[in-house]
Residue, then its C-alpha position, 0 to 999 in steps of 0.5 A: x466843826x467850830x466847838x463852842x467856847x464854852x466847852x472850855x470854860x469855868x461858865x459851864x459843867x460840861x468838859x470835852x473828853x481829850x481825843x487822845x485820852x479817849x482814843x487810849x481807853x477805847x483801845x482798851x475797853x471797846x465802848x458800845x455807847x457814850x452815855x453823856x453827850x452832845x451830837x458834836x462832842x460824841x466819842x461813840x457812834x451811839x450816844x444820849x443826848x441830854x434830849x434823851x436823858x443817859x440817867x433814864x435808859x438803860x446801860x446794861x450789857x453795854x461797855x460805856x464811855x462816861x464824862x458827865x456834866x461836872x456840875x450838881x448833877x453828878x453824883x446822880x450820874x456817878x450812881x448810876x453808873x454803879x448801879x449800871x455796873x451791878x447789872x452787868x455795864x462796863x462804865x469807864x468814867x472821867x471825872x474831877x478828882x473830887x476825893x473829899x465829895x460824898x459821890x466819890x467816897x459813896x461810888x468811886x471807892x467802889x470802882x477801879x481809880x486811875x488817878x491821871x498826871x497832871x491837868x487835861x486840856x479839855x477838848x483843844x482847849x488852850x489852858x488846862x483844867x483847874x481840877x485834878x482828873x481821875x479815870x474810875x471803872x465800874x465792871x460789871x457785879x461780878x469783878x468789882x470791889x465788894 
């Protein structure tokens, strides 16, 4: 199915997860659910569609695949996948590299950081993103970082 150019683009905050990067982390961690997705971009078979609001349901006791819209809104979705975490979520999340944000000094510090080489070329995109990426874990209360 015929992807969207502007999945790829500087015109929107939403960046389609690696297939390959993706396909590495399942292997690892088994996720459950992608909490941020578009029926044609889903890495899971059970997903929330922006229809469905991935901030309002429920994540806990679920193992949770994250790349959300890079945009203003992300500090809201990086907060709850911490507070996610704390009731027993497993959040696995791909973000911008944004280490100098509130957001990241706020959640991210609190998570495991795998900090990845270089640039990822974002859903077959031709060029690679003009941002660093960055893989943070949330594990649930009880194995995090206090």
């Amino acid at each position: 199915m015929a992807i969207s150019q502007g999945l790829f683009s500087s015109a929107t905050d939403e960046w389609e997860t690696p297939q390959d990067l993706f396909d590495e982390l399942n292997a690892e961690f088994s996720f459950t659910v992608d909490v941020c997705a578009l029926p044609i971009n889903a890495k899971c078979s059970r997903f929330f569609t922006p229809e469905q609001d991935g901030l309002i349901q429920e994540w806990s006791l679920e193992t949770c695949w994250m790349n959300p819209p890079y945009g203003r809104q992300i500090g809201k979705w990086i907060r709850k996948a911490y507070e996610e975490s704390q009731k027993g979520a497993t959040v696995v999340c791909l973000l911008p590299a944004r280490t100098d944000t509130a957001w990241w000094h706020d959640y991210c510090v609190k998570g495991e950081i795998r900090f990845i080489r270089g640039r990822l070329k974002f859903g077959g995109s031709k060029n690679s993103a003009p941002f660093p990426s960055a893989i943070v874990i949330f594990r649930p209360r009880e194995r995090m970082k206090q």
